[in-house]
N, C-alpha and C positions, 0 to 999 in steps of 0.2 A: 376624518383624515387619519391614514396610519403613521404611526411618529417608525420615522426609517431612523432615528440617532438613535447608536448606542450610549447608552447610560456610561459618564467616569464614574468609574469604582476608587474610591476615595480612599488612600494607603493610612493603614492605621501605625504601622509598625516602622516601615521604612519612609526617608524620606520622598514625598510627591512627586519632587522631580529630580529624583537619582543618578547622577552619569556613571554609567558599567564603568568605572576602572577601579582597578584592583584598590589604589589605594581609598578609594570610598568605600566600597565593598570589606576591605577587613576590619575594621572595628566592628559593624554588625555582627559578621563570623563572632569575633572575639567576644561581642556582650553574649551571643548564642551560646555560647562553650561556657561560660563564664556565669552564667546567671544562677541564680538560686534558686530549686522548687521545692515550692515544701507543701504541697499538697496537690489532689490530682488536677483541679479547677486551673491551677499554675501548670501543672505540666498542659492539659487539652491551649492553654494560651501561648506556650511554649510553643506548641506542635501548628497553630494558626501564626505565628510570627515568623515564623522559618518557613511556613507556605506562603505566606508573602513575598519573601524574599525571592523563592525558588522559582516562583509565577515570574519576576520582574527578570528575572533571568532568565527562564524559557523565552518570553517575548522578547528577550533584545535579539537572542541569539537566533529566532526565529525568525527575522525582520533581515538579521543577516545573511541568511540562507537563502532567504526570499530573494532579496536583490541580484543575489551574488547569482543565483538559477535565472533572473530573467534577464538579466545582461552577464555572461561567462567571460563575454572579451574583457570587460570591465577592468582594469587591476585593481583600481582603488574598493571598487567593491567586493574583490577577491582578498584585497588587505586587510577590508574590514573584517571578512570573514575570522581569517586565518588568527587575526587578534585574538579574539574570544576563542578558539581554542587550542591558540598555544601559550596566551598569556593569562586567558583566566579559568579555563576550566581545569590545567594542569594544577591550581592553585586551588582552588574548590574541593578536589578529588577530596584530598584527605582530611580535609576541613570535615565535608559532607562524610566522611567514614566516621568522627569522631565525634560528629553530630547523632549518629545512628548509636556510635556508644552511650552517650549519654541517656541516651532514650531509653535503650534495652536495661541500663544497670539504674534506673530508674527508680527507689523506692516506690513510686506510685503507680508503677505501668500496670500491675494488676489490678487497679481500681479503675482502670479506662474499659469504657462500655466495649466487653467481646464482640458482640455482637458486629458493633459498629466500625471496632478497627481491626480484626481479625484478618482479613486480606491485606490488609497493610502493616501489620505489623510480622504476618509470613515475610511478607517481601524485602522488608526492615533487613531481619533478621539474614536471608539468604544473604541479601548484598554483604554484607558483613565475613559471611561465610567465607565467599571467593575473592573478597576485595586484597589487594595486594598492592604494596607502594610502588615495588618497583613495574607497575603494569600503567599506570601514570602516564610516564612516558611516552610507553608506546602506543596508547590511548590516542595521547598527540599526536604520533605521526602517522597512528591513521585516519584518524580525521584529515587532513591536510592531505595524504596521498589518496583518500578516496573521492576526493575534490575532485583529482586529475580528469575521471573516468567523464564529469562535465564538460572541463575542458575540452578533451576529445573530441568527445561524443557532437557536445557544440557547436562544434566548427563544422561537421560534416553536411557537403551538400553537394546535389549531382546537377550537371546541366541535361535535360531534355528538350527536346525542338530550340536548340537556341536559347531555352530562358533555365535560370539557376533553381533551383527548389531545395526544400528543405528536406530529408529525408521522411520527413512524416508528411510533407506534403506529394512529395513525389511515389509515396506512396499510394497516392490515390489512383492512379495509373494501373495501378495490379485490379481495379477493377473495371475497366476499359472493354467492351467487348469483343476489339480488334486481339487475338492472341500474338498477335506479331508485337502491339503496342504494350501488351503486360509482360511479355516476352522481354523485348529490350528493358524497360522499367526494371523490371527484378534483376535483371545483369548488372544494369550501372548501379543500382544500389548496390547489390552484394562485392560488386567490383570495389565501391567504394569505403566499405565496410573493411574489407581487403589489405583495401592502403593502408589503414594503423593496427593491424593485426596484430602484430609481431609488439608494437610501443604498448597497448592493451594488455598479449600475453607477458611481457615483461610487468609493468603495475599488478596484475592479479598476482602474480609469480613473490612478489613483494608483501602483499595484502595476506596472500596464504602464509608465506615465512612470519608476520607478525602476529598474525592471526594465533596460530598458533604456539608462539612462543607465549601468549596471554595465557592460555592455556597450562602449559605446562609452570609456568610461575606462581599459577592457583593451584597446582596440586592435579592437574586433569591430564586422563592417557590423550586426550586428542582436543581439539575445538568445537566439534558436534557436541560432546560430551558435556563443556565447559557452557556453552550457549544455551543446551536446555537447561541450565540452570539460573542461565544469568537472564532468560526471558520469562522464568519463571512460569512455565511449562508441567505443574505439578499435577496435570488433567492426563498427561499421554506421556510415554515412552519412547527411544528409538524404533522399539519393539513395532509399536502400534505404529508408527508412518511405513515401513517397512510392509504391515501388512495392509494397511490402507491404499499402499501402491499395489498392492497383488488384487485386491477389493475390486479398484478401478479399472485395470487392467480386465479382470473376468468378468466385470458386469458392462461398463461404460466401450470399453476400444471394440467391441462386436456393433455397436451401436453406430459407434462414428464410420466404420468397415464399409456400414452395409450404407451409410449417407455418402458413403465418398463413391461406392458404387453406381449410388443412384446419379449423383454429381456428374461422374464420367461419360454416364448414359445422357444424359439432359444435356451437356453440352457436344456429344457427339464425338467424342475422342476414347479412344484406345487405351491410352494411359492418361494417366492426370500428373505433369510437371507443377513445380512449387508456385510456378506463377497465374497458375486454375484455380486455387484453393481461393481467393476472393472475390471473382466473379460473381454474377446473379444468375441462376442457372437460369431465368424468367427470358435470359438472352438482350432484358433491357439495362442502360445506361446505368451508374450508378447511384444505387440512392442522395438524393440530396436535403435532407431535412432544414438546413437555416441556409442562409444567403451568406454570411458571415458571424463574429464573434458576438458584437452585439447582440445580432438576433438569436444567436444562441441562446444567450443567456434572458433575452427578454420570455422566450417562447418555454424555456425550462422556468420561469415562476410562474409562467400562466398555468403549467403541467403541474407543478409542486401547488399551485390552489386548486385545481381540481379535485388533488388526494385529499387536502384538506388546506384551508385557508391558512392558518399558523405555519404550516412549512413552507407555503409561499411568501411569507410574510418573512422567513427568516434571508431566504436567498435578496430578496427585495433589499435588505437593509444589508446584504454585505454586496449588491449594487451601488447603492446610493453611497458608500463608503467606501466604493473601490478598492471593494476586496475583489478582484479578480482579476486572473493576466491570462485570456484565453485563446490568441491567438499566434499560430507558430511564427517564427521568425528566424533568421540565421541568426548563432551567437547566442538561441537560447537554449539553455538545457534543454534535456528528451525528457518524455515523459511527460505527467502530473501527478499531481498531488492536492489533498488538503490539508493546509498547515494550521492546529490548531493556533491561536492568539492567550496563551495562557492567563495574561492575567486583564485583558480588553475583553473576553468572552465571546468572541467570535470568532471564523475562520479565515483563511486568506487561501483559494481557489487555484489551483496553475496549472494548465495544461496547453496540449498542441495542436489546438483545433486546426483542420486544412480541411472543414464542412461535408465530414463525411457522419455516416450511420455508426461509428465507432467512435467519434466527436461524442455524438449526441450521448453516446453510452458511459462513456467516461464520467462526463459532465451530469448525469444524474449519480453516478456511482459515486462520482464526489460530493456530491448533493446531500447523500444519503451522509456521509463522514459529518459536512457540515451542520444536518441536523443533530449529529450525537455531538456535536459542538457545543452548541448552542443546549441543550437539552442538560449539559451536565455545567455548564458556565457557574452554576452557583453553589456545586457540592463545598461542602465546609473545607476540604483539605484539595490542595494542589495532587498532590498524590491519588487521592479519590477518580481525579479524570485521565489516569497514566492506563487505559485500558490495554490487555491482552490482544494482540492483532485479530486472534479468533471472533473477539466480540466488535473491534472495530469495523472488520471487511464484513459479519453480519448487517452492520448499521448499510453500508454502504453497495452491496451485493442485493439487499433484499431490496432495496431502492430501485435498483434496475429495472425488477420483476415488476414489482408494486406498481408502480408507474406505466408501465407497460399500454394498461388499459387508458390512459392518458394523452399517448400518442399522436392522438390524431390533431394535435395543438401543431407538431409537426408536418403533416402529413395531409394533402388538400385528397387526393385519393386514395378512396377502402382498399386498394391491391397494393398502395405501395407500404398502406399500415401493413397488413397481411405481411408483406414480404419484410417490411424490419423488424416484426413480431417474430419470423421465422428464422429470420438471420440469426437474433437474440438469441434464441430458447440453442439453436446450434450452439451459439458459442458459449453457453452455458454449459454444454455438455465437452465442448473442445477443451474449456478451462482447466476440467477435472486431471487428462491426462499430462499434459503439459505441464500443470502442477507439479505431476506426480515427477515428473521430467529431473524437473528443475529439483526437487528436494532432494530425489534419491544421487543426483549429481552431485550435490553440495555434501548428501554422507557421502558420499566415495574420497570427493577433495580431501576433506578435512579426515577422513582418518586414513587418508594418503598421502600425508603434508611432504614428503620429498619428493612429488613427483613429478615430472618437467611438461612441457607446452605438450607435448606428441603424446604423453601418456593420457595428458587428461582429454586433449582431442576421440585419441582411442574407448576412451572410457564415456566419452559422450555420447558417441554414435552408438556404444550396445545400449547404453541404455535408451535410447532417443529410438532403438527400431522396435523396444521392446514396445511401445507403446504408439506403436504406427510411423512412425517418424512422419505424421499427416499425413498419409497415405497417400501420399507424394510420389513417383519415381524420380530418383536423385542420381540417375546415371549421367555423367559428363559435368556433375556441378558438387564432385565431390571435394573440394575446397569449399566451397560455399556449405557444405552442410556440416563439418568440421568444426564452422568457426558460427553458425548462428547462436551459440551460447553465449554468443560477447555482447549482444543485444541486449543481455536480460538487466536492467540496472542493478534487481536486487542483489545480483551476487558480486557487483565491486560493490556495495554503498552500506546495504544493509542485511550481512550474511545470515543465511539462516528464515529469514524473513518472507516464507513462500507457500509452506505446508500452509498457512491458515489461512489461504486464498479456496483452496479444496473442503476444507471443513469448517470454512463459514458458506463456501459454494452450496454445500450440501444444506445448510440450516435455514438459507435465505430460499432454496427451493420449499424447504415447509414451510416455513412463512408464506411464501405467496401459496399456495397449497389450502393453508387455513384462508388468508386475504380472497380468495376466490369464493369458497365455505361463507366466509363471514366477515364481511370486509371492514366491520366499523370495529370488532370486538378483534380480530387477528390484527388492525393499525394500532390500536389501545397498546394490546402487548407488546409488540415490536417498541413503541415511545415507553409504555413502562421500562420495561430492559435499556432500553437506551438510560433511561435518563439515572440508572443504578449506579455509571459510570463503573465502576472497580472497588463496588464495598461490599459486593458478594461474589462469592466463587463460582466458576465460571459454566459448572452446569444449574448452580443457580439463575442465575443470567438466562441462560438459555430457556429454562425454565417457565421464566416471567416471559417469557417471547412465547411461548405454546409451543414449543420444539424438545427434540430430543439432541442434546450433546452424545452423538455419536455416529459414530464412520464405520461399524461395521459392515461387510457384505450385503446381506440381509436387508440392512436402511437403506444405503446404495440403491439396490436392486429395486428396491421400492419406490424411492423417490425419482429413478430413471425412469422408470416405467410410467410413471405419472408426467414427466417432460413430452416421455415420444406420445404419450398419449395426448396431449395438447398441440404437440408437431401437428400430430395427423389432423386434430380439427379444422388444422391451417390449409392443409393440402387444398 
């Protein structure tokens, strides 16, 4: 029998059962600040009672988010939210700065094994660098105003034939073989999208003015500038995303060019309008892999034991624990996610299944996060599992692929694998531009911080055609192509946070690459890497996966070449 409960991790430092308020919370700070080390044995128990703490605090606030995304209407779970951070992380900040002092002026920091805390004591150090009191604040009130962008978004929903849908469920409709039926679908969402344009570009308009006043209060010409440092980004440059989008552009947009070509031809149209691009060019219905949420998630641990028993075993026990909220509803956030559980060691799942072939993709991609959950649950330091986005979408991108061959747990007919196989491996390749999309937009924002709704509209569309704008004709729905930036959650929630969807894109195609080569010895390294969490540098990391940390042209060129070369097998 497999034991599905997670083990209680028993608090050695803080009390068992701690209620988050402030005033329980500061005397800990204060014995922290206060305590005496007189050798390095005290400081490494120093550096574990402060991970204690910091773990009990990520999970509360983590549990807050949670709720607060799967019911938006909520207020009282919107209150709970807003507590913790306008009541207790505004109070933490400088605590946690003064914590990071005591560290660095440390008599004993150079007797702590290099080795082993060398990434973490870089990263120490930067926060220290850029930390600033008066930035506190406004810490707080974007947290609280990048809330809103849920709210919004939340609410949003269109009726078709009479019944109401969610817009990730009314989305399914764009894959309808009726062009008349994706037709209207893609109007009344974009229609609806529409309606809070203007409430949207007003919050972003706010998010940029704060955004960057962070910036300039650390000492930084702009926010771009300010964020690779505060992500801790010491692997790449502006320089290198910049030419990673020219990369893309000459190796990848010929590629999607000549699939949108063939697209046009398959379905027998002239031009290809925005609401063709989701279609099966097969001319059949749309793929349907589960019946519902459940079955989602039943049919993805039967997939995660195929790759190997132990990943199925992990998803199995944040079942039985209901870790998961996989089914859309009105009033819940967009989007998903995998929310790690910092100091419980497991994950908590969220997404907007409406039982399509994108469902299913999500839901192993988050599969994939929730294995490097679970994988690093028992590094010695909280900090240890704070990974680089780069290495996290590696966990959770190469899961896609890897599983791939697993499929057919979904899938009662070989044409309709075939054709989510080939759906896949496309939008693998669609990711790269859109990426590129989306970052080189976020540089133009931020080191454009004065500039209003119509400028940064203007500034979207050249960059959005440089890169095919989907190769789309977007004549007559030039409002609607304007305003699809406001889709993207990353750019109200978590700025900055998009390049390392492209260049884990890239690393998770070698991995599967090697996993094809050598399936038992390329899974090893992928879980080796995983399970480093953040105690080695990050082409370390990559390293232990059997990869190369690198986005030049060249790798590009080579790792595309290798996708259309598996396309074609499918043909």
């Amino acid at each position: 029998m497999i034991n599905l409960t997670i083990p209680t991790k028993n608090r050695h430092y803080i009390p068992q059962e701690l209620d988050i308020k402030w005033d329980n919370l500061s005397p800990i700070f204060d014995e922290l600040l206060a305590r005496q080390i007189d050798n390095a044995a005290a400081l490494e128990q120093w550096l574990k009672d402060k991970s204690e703490l910091e773990a009990a605090l990520e999970e509360d606030f983590a549990w807050r988010y949670i709720k607060m995304s799967c019911d938006t209407a909520n207020e009282d779970l919107v209150k709970d939210f807003q507590y913790f951070a306008t009541e207790i992380e505004p109070k933490i900040a400088p605590l946690a700065n003064q914590l990071n002092q005591k560290l660095v002026a440390s008599a004993y920091i150079d007797e702590l094994d290099k080795d082993k805390y060398f990434v973490y004591l870089r990263a120490v150090r930067k926060a220290l660098e850029i930390y600033r009191e008066e930035n506190i604040e406004l810490f707080t009130k974007l947290q609280v105003a990048q809330q809103k962008y849920q709210s919004v978004t939340g609410a949003m929903s269109v009726i078709l034939n009479d019944q109401e849908y969610t817009l990730e469920q009314a989305s399914n409709f764009l894959k309808d073989t009726s062009r008349t039926v994706r037709e209207e679908a893609w109007k009344t969402i974009q229609q609806r999208r529409l309606v809070d344009k203007d409430t949207l570009n007003l919050l972003f308009d706010e998010l940029v003015a704060m955004r960057n006043q962070v910036a300039l209060n650390a000492g930084f010409e702009n926010y771009r500038d300010y964020m690779f440092q505060a992500l801790g980004r010491f692997d790449y440059t502006p320089k290198d995303c910049y030419d990673f989008h020219e990369a893309i552009e000459k190796e990848i947009v010929p590629i999607l060019k000549e699939q949108a070509e063939n697209r046009a031809h398959l379905l027998g149209l002239e031009v290809l309008k925005p609401w063709d691009q989701e279609v099966s060019t097969s001319g059949k219905p749309a793929l349907k892999p589960f019946k519902n949420g459940q079955e989602l998630i039943d049919k993805s641990i039967e997939c995660f034991n195929a790759i190997d028993p132990k990943l199925g075993q992990m998803l199995a026990i944040m079942k039985a624990n209901n870790l998961f909220d996989v089914e859309s509803r009105k009033g819940k956030a967009p989007g998903g996610y995998n929310y790690p559980l910092a100091e419980t060691g497991a994950p908590f799942i969220f997404m907007n299944s409406a039982n399509s072939l994108r469902d299913l993709t999500t839901m192993v991609h988050e599969g994939g996060h929730a294995v490097h959950t679970f994988l690093t649950a028992n590094l010695e330091l909280n900090d240890f599992k704070h990974c680089p986005s780069e290495v996290a979408e590696l966990a959770s991108m190469s899961m896609e692929l890897m599983s791939m061959d697993h499929w057919d747990v979904y899938f009662d007919k070989e044409e309709d694998l075939i054709r989510a196989k080939k759906e896949q491996l496309l939008d693998v390749l669609k990711t790269l531009p859109w990426v590129a999309v989306i970052d080189q937009f976020q540089h133009w924002i931020y080191t454009n911080p004065t500039h209003n709704a119509a400028d940064r509209e203007e500034a979207f569309q050249q960059i959005y055609k440089r890169f095919g704008a989907g190769f789309s004709n977007w004549e007559g729905q030039e409002a609607e192509f304007k305003n699809i930036w406001q889709k993207q959650l990353h750019l109200f929630e978590v700025p900055f946070y998009y390049i390392e969807y492209a260049i884990a894109q890239l690393g998770a195609i070698a991995i599967w690459k090697n996993f094809k080569e050598q399936p038992e010895k390329a899974l090893q390294q992928y879980l080796d890497a995983l399970a480093l969490g953040y105690t080695k540098p990050m082409n370390e990391i990559y390293e232990t996966a059997g990869i190369k940390f690198d986005f030049s042209s060249k790798y590009i060129n080579e790792l595309a070449t290798f996708v259309k070369n598996e396309l074609d097998k499918l043909a």
